[in-house]
C-alpha positions in Angstrom: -2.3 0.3 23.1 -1.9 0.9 19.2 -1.4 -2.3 18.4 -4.4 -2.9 20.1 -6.4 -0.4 18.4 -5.0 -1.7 14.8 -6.2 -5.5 16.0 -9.4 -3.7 16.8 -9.3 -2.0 13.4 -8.1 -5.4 11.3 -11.2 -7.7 13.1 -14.0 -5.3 12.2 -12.7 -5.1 8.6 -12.9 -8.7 8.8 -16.2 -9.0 9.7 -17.2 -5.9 7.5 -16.1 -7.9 4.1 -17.5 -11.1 5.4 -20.9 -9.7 6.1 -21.0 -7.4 2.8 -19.3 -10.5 0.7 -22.3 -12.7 -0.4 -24.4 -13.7 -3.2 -27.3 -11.5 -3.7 -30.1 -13.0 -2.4 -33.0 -13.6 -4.7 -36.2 -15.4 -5.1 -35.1 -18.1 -2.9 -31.5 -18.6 -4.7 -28.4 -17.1 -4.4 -27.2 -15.4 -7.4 -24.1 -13.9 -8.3 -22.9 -11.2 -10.2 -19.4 -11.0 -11.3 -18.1 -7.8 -13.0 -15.8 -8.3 -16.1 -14.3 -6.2 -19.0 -12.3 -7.5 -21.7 -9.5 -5.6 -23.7 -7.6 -5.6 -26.4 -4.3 -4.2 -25.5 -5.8 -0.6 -24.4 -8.8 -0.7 -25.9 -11.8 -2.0 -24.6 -13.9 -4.7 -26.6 -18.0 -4.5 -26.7 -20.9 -6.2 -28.1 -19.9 -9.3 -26.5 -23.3 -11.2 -25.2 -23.7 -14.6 -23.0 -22.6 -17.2 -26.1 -19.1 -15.2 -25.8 -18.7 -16.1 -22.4 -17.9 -19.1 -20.0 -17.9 -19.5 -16.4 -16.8 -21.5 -13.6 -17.6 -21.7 -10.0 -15.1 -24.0 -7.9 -14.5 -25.9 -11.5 -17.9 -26.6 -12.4 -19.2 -24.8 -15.4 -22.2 -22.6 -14.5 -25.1 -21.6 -17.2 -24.9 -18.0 -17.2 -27.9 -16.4 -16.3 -27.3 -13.1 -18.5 -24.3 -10.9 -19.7 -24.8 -7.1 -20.3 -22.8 -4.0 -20.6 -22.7 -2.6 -17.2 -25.2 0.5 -17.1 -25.2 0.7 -13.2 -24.2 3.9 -11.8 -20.8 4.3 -10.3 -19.8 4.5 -6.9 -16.1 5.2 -6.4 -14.0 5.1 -3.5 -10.6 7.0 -4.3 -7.5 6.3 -2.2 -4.8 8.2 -2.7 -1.0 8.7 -1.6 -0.5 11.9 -0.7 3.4 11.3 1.2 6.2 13.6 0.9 7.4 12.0 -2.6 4.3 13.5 -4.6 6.1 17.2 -3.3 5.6 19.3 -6.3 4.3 18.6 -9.9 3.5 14.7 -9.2 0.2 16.1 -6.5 -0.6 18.8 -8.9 -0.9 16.4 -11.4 -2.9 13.9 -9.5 -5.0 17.2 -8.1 -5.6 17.5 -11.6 -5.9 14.1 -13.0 -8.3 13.2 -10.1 -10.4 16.3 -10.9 -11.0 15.4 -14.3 -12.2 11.9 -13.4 -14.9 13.3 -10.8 -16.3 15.9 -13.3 -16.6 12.5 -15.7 -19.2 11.0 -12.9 -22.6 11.1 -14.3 -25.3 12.7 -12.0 -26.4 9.7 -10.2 -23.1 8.4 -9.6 -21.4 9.1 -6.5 -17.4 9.4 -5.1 -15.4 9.2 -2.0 -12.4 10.2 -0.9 -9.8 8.6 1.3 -5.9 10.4 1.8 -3.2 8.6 3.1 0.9 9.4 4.2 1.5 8.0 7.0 -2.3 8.3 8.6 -5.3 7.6 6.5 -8.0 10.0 6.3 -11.6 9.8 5.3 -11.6 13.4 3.6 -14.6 13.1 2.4 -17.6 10.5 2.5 -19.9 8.8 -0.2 -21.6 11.5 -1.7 -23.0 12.6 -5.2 -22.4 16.2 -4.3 -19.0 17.3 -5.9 -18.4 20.6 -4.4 -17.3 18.8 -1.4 -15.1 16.4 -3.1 -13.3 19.2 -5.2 -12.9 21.4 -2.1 -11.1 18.2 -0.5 -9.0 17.7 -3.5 -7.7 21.5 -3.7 -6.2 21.0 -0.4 -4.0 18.3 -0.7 -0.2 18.9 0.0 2.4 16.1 0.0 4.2 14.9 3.4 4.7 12.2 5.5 5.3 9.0 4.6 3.6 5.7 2.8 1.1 3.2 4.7 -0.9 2.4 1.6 -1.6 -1.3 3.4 -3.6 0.3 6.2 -5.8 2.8 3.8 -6.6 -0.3 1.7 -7.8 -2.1 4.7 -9.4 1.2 6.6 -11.4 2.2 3.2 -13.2 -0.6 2.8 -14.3 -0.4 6.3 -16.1 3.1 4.5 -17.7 1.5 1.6 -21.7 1.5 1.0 -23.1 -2.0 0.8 -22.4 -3.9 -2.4 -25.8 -4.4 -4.6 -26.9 -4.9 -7.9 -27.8 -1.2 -8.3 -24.8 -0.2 -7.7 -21.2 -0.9 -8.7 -18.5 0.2 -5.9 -15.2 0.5 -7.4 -11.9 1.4 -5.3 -9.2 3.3 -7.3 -5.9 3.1 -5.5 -3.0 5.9 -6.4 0.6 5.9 -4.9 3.8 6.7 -6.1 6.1 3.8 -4.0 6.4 1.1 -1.4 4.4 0.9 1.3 7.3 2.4 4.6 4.5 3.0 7.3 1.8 0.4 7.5 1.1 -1.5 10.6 -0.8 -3.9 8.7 0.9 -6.5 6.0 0.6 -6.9 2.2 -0.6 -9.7 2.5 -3.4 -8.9 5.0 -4.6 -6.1 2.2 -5.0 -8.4 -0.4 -7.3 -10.7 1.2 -9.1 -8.4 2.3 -9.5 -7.5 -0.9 -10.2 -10.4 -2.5 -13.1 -10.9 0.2 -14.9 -7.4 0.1 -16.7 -8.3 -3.3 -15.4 -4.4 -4.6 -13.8 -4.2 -7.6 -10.2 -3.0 -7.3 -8.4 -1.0 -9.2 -4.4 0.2 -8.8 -3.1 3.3 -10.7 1.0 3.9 -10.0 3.9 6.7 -10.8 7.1 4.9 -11.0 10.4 6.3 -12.6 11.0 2.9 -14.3 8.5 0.9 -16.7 5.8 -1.7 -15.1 3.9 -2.1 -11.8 5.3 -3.2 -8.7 4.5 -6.5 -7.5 1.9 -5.1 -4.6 0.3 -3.2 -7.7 -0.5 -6.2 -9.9 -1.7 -8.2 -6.7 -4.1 -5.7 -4.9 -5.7 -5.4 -8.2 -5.5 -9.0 -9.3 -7.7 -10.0 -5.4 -9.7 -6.8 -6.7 -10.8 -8.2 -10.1 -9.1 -4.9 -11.8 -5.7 -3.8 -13.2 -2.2 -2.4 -12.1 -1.8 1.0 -14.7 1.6 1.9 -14.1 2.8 5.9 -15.3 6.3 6.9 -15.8 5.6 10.7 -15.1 3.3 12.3 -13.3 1.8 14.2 -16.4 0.3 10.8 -17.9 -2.1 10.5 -14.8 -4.7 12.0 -16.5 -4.5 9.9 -19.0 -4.2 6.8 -16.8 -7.2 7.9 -14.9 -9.4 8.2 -18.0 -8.4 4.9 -19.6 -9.5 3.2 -15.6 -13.0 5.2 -16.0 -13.5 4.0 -20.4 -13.0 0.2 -18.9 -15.0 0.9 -16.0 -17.8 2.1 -18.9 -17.4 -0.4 -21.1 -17.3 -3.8 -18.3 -20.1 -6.5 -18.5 -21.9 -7.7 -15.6 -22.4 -11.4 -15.5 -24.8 -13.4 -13.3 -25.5 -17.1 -12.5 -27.0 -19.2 -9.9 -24.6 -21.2 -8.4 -25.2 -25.3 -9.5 -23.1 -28.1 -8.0 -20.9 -26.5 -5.5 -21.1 -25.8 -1.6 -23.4 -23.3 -0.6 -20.7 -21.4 2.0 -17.4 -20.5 2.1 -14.8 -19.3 -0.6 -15.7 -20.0 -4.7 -13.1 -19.9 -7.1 -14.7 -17.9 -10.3 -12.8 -18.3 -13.8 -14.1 -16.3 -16.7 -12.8 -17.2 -20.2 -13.9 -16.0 -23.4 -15.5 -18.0 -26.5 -15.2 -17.6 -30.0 -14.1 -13.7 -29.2 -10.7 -12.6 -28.8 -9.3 -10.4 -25.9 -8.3 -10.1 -22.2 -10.6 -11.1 -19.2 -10.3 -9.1 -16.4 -12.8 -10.6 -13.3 -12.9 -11.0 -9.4 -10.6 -13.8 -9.0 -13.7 -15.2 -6.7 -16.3 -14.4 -3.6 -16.8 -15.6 -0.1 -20.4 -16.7 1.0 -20.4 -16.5 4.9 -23.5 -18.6 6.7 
């Protein structure tokens, strides 16, 4: 009966990202918006405009419609490991790190919260009231093991409809290997890389660099892998996610020359302007 109940779970998911995972419809022609920042090492680079930027849908270069800094209000979805490791200073420190990032929210931006050990948890739903989401947060305690695949895959059944008055960003914290998930890696990334919501993945490790699920969650989510080596840089971590949330463009084009359905390959690249491009790796336009 559970594994029923998860293949329940995984087929609405399914058919949650493939409904939510289109082109904005518009005037009679799809077009499609692609969030992007660029960085230089940590530091985020602005002022860049459409002659800076080139784009590609399935290999065929597009004409970019307009590029601007991203002035959309924020609607974050945080998912965080709360398993036995965090015991101690590591969940005070995300307590804390996590409460500085929601008191950074401007007033017409809005948060959720999803917890997960071994059982995922919607704490507490999309809301611009904080009182809620701070009375979650104070509660936290650390046990149980690790099924971050599953809260990947469960959260975005919980996400508000993607449109172009809003950006929906999922932060993803944990401290280690996924040891409880019904559901595969590899099932979490793709449903990733179809949901459309930009993905980013913050992680404590005791040694240097992301782990491989890190860098690949966030790669399908057009974000970055932050990796901490103690839990007192999470703060820090979590404000750096936020400044390149701030300072990201939002590109559009109407699609020219490619199919009208299925998956697109999207490349970004950068012209005459130095720095890294972070972008959805693609989208997925269902019939």
């Amino acid at each position: 009966m559970t594994r029923l109940v998860i293949g329940v779970l995984v087929a609405a998911a399914a058919a949650s990202v493939s409904a939510q995972q289109r082109p904005t419809f518009r005037s009679g022609v799809d077009v499609v918006r692609i969030d992007a920042s660029v960085m230089n090492g940590r530091s985020a680079v602005g002022g860049l405009t459409k002659d800076h930027f080139a784009i590609t849908d399935n290999g065929i270069p597009q004409t970019i419609d307009s590029v601007s800094m991203d002035r959309v209000p924020l609607g974050l979805m945080l998912v965080l490991d709360t398993s036995e490791s965090l015991l101690g200073q590591p969940i005070t420190a995300l307590i804390g790190a996590t409460r500085r990032l929601i008191d950074s929210l401007r007033p017409n931006e809005a948060a959720s919260l999803v917890i997960f050990s071994d059982q995922v948890r919607l704490a507490v739903p999309h809301t611009h009231d904080r009182v809620p989401l701070l009375a979650a947060l104070s509660g936290l305690t650390a046990a149980g093991a690790t099924s971050i695949n599953d809260a990947i895959v469960l959260a975005l059944l919980h996400r508000p409809p993607q449109t172009l008055e809003t950006r929906q960003v999922m932060i993803v914290f944990s401290d280690g290997v996924d040891t409880a998930s019904w559901l595969r890696s590899g099932q979490a990334q793709e449903a990733v890389r179809r949901s459309g919501m930009l993905v980013h993945v913050v992680e404590l490790r005791t040694e240097v660099g992301g782990t491989n699920f890190a860098r690949e969650v966030a790669k399908a989510g057009g974000g970055r892998a932050w990796s901490a080596t103690s839990a007192g840089a999470l703060r820090e971590l979590f404000e750096k996610v936020l400044e390149e949330l701030r300072a990201g463009y939002s590109i559009t084009y109407y699609p020219s020359g490619v199919a009208r359905y299925g998956w697109h390959n999207v490349k970004v690249t950068l012209k005459n302007a130095r720095g890294e491009v972070t972008a959805r790796p693609g989208y997925y336009a269902a019939p």
